[in-house]
C-alpha positions as a Markdown table, in Angstrom:
| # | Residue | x | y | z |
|---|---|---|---|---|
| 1 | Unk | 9.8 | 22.6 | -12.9 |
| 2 | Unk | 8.0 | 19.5 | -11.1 |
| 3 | Unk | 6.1 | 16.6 | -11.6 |
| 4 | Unk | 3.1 | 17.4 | -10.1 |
| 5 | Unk | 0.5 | 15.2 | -8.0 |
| 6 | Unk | -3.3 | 15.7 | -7.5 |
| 7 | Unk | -6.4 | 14.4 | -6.7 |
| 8 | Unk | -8.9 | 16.0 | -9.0 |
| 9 | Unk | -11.8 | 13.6 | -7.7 |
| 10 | Unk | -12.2 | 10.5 | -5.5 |
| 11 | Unk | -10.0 | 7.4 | -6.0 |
| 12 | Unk | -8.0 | 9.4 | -9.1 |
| 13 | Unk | -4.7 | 10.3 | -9.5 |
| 14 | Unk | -3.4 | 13.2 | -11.6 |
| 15 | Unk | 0.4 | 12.9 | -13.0 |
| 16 | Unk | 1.7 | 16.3 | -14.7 |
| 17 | Unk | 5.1 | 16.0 | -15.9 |
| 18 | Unk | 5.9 | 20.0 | -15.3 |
| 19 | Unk | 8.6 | 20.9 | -17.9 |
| 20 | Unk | 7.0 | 22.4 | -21.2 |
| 21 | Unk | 10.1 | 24.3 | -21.5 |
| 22 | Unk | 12.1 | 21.7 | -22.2 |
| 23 | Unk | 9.3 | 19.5 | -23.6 |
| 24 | Unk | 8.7 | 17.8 | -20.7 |
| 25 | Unk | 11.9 | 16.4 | -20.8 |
| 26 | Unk | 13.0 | 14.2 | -17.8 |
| 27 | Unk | 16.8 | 14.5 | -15.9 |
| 28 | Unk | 17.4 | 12.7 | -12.8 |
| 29 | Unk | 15.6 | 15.4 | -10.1 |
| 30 | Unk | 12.6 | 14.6 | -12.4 |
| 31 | Unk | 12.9 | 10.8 | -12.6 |
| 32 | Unk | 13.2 | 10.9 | -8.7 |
| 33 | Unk | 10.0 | 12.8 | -8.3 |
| 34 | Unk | 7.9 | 10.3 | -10.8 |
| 35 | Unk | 9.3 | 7.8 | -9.3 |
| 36 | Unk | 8.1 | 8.7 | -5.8 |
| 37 | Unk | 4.5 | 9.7 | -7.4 |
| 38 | Unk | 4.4 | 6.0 | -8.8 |
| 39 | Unk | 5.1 | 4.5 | -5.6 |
| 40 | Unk | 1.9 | 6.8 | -3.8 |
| 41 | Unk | -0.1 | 5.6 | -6.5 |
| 42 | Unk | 0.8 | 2.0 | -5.8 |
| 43 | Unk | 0.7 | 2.3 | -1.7 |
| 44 | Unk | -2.1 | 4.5 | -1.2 |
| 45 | Unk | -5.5 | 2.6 | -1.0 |
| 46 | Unk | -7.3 | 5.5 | -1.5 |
| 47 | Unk | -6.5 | 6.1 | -5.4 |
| 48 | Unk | -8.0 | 3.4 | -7.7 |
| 49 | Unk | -6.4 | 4.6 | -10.9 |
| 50 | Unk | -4.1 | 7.2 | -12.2 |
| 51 | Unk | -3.5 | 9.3 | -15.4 |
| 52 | Unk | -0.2 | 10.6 | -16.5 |
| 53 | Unk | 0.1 | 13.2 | -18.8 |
| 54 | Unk | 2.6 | 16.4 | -19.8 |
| 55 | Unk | 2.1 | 20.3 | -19.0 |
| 56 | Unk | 1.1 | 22.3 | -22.2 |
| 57 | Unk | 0.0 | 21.7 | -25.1 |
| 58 | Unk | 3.4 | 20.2 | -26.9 |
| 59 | Unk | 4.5 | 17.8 | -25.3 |
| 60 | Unk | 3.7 | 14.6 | -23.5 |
| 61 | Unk | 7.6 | 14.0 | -23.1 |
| 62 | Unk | 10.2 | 13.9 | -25.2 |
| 63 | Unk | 11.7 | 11.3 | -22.5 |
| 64 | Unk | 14.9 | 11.7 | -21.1 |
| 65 | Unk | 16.7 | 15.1 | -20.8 |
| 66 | Unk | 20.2 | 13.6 | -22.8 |
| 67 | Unk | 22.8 | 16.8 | -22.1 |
| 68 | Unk | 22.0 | 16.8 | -18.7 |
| 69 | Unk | 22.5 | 12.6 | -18.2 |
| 70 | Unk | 25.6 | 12.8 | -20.9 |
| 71 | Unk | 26.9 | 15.4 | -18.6 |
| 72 | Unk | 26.1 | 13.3 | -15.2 |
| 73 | Unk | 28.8 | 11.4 | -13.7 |
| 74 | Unk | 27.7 | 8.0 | -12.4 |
| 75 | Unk | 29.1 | 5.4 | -9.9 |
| 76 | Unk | 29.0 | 2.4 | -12.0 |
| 77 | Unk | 28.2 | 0.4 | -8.9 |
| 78 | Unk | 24.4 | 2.2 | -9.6 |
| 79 | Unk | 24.4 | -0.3 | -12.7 |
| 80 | Unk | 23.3 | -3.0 | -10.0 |
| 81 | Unk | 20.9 | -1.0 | -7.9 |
| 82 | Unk | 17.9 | -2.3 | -9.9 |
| 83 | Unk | 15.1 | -1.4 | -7.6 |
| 84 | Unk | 16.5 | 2.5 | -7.3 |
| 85 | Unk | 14.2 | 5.2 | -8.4 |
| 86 | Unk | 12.1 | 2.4 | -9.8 |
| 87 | Unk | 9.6 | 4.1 | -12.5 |
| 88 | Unk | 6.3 | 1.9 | -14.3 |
| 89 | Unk | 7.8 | 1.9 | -17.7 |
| 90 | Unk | 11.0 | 0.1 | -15.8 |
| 91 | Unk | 8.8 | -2.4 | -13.7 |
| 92 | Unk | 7.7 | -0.9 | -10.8 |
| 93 | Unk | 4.6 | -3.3 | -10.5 |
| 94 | Unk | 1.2 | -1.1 | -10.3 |
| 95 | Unk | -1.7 | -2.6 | -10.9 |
| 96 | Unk | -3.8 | 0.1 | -10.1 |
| 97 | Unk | -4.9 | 1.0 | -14.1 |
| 98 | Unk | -2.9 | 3.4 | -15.7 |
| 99 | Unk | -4.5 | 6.2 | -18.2 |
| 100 | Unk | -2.4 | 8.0 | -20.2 |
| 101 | Unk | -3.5 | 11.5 | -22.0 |
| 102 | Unk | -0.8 | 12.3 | -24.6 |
| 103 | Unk | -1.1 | 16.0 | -25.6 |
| 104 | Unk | 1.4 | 16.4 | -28.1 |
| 105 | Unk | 5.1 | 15.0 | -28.7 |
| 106 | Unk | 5.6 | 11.9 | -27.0 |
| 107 | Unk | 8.9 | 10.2 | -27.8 |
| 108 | Unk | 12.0 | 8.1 | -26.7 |
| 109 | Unk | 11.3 | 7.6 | -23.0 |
| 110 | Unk | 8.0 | 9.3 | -23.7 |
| 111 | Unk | 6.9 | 7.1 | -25.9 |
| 112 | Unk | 8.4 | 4.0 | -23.3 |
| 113 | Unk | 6.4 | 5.5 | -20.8 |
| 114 | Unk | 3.3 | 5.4 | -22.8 |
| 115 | Unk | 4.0 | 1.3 | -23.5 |
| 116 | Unk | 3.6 | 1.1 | -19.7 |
| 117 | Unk | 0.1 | 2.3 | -19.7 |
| 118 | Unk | -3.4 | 0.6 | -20.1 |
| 119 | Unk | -5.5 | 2.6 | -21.8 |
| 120 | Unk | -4.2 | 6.1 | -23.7 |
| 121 | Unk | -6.3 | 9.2 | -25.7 |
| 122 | Unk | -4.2 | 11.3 | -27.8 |
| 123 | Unk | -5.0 | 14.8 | -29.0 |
| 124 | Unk | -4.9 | 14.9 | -32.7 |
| 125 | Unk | -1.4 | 16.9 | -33.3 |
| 126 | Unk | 0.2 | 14.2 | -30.6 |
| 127 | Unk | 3.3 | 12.0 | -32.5 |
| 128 | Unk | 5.1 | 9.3 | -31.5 |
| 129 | Unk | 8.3 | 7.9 | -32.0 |
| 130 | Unk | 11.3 | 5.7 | -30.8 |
| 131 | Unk | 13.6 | 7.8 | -32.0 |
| 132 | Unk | 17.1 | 6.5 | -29.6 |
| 133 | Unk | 18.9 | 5.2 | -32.7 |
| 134 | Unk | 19.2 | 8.7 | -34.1 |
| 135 | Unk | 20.8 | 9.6 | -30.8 |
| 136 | Unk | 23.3 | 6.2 | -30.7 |
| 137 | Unk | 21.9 | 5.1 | -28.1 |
| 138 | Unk | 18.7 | 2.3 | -28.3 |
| 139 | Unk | 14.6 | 2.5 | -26.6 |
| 140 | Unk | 15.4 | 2.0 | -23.0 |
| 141 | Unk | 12.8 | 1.2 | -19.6 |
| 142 | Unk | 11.9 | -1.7 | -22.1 |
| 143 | Unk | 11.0 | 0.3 | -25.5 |
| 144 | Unk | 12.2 | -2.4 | -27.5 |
| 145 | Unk | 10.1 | -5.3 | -25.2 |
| 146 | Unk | 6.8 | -3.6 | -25.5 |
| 147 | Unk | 6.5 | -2.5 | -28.7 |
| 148 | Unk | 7.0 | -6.2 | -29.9 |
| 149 | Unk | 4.4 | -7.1 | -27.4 |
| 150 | Unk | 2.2 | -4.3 | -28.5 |
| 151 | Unk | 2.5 | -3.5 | -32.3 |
| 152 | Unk | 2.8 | -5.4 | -35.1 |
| 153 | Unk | 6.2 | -7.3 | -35.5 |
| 154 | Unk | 7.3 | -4.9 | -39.1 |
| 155 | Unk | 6.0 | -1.8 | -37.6 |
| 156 | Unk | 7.2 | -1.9 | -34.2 |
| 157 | Unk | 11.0 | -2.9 | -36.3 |
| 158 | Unk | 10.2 | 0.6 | -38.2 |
| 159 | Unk | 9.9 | 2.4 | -35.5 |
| 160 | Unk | 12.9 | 0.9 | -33.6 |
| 161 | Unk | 15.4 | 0.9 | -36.9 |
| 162 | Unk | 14.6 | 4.1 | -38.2 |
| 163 | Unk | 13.9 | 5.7 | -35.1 |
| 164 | Unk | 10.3 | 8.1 | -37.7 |
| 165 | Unk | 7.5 | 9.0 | -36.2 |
| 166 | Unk | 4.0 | 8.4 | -37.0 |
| 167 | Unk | 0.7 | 10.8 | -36.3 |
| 168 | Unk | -2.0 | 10.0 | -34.0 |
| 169 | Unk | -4.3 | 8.5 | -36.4 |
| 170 | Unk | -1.7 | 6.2 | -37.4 |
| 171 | Unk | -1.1 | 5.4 | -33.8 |
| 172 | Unk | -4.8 | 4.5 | -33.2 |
| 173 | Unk | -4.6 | 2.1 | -36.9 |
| 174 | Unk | -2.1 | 0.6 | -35.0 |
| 175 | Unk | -3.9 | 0.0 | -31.9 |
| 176 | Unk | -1.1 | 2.0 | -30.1 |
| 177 | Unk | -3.8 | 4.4 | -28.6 |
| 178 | Unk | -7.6 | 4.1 | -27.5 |
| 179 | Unk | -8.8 | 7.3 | -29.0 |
| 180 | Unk | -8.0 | 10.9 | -30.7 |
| 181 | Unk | -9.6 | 13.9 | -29.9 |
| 182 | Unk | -9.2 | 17.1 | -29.8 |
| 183 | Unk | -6.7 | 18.8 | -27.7 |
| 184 | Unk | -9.4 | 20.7 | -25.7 |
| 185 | Unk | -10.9 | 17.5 | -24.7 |
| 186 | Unk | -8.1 | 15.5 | -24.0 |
| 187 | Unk | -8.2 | 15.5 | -20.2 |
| 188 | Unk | -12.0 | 15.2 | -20.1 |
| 189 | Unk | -11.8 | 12.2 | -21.9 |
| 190 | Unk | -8.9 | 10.6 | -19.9 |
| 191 | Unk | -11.1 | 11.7 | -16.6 |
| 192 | Unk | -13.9 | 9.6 | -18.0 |
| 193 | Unk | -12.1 | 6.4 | -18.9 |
| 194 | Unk | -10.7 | 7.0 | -15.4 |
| 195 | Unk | -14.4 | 7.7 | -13.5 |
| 196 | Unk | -15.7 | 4.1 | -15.1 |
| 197 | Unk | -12.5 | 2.5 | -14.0 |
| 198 | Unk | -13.1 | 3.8 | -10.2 |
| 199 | Unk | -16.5 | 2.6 | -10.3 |
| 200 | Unk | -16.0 | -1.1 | -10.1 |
| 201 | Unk | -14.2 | -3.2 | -7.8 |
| 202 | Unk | -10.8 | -1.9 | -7.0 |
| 203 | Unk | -9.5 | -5.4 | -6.3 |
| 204 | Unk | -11.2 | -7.1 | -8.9 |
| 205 | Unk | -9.8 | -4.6 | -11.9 |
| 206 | Unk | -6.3 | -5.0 | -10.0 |
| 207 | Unk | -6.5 | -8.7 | -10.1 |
| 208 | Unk | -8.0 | -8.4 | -13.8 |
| 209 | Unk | -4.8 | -5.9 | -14.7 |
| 210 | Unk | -2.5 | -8.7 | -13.4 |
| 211 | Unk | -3.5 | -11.7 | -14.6 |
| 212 | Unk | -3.9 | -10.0 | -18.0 |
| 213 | Unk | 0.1 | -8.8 | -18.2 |
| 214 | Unk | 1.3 | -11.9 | -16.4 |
| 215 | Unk | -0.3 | -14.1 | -19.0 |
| 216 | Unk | 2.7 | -14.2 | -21.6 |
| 217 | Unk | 4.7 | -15.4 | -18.9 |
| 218 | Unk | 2.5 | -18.1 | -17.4 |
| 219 | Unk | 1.2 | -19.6 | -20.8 |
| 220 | Unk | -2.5 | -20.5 | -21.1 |
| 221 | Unk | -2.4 | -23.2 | -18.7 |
| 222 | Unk | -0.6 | -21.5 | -16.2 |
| 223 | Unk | -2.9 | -18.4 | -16.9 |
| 224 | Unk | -5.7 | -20.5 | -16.5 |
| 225 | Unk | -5.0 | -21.9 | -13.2 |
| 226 | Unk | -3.7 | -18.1 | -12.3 |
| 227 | Unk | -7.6 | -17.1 | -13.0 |
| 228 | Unk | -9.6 | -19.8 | -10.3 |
| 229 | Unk | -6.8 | -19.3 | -7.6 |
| 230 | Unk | -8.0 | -15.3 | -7.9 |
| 231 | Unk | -11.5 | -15.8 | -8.7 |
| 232 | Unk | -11.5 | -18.2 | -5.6 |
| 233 | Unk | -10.1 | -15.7 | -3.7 |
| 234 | Unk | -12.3 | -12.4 | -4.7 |
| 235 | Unk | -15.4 | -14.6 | -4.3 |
| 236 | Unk | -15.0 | -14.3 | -0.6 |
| 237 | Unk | -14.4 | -10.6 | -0.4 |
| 238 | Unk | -16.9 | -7.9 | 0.7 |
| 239 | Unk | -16.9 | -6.5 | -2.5 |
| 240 | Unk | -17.8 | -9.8 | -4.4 |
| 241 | Unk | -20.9 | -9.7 | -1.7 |
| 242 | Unk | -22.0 | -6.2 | -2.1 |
| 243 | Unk | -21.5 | -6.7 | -6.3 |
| 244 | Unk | -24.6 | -9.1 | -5.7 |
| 245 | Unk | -26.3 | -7.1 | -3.5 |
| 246 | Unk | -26.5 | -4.6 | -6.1 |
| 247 | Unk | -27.1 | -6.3 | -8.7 |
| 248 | Unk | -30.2 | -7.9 | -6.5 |
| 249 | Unk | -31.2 | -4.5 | -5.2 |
| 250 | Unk | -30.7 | -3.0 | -8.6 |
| 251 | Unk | -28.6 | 0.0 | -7.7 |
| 252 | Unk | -25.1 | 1.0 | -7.8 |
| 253 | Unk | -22.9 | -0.8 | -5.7 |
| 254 | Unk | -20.7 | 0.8 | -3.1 |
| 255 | Unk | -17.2 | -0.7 | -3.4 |
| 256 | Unk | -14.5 | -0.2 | -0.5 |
| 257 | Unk | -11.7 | -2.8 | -2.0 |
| 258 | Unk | -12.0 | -5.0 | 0.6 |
């Protein structure tokens, strides 16, 4: 039992939540260690993008593991310790991009975890669902924020209120997920959306990844403004140079994020 850390290949990180027994279900010891993995993927300058995904082929994660946190005595005082065991879905800021390969059941804090993400390929048996009323309890680490953001206002309510779930190709209709495929290319194709993100400029898709989910909160103008203070800044880097070297010398360029 683990969440498990790798780098398959240069400037990517791979996430495996490591509890197919339990459907990848997460109690504290495991929120602690993805929580630690999220903070080396934001620190370490190295990894330019990251992909989380589940162990097996059931689950992506049924989110958290309920007997063991109904079970769990807590100091209330914790309540107030907002920046503890901070996780992406409950806004640890990474703006490294985030790619998430669902390969099967991804629900509840699953499913909140998969709202956090940029881009996401689901194999073709994965579901998906927000299924906290069921339990009395309601989409936590911001499930009800995103999926307003992210799905249309009467089926993000559907899946809220009645807690269903809906298929992969519903999920793709929905523009909840980039692609299905099948389950024996699932990681390859998460790989691939990661090896085209690593190939531009780390601090150019970083800046793009911000400015894109700070938006709502600026407003256009604000957003606007947001865009030539970055652009202003990027324009001086090495990498803005060596983008139009490139581009001159028509080969690949060779970004260091600097």
């Amino acid at each position: 039992m683990s969440v498990d850390f790798h780098i398959p290949e240069d400037g990517i990180a791979l996430i495996t939540i490591n509890r197919p027994e339990k459907r990848n279900a997460l109690d504290a010891e495991h929120y602690q260690a993805l929580s630690a993995a999220w903070e080396r993927v934001r620190d370490d300058s190295s990894i330019r993008a990251a992909i989380i995904t589940g162990a097996g082929d059931k689950a992506f994660s049924s989110g958290a593991d309920l007997k063991s946190y109904f079970s769990r005595k807590t100091d209330l005082n914790e309540f107030w310790q907002t920046q503890k065991g901070m996780l992406l879905n409950r806004g640890l800021e990474i703006w490294k991009p985030i790619v998430a390969a669902v390969n099967g059941y991804c629900l509840a804090g699953g499913m909140t975890l998969l709202l956090a993400t940029d881009i996401r390929v689901a194999a073709s048996h994965a579901t998906f669902s927000l299924a906290e009323v069921k339990r009395g309890i309601i989409a936590g680490n911001g499930g009800t924020q995103r999926v307003m953001a992210q799905l249309p206002h009467a089926i993000a309510m559907e899946m809220l209120l009645t807690g269903d779930s809906i298929d992969a190709a519903t999920a793709q209709r929905w523009g909840l997920i980039n692609r299905v495929v099948d389950a024996d290319k699932l990681l390859e194709t998460a790989m691939e959306y990661a090896r085209r993100i690593v190939k531009n400029a780390p601090l150019a898709v970083q800046a793009a990844k911000e400015l894109a989910l700070r938006g709502p909160e600026l407003g256009l103008a604000g957003g606007l403004r947001f865009e030539q203070m970055v652009n202003k800044i990027l324009v001086a880097s090495d990498d803005a140079k060596e983008g139009t070297l490139a581009f001159q010398e028509k080969r690949p360029p060779v970004f260091k994020g600097s």
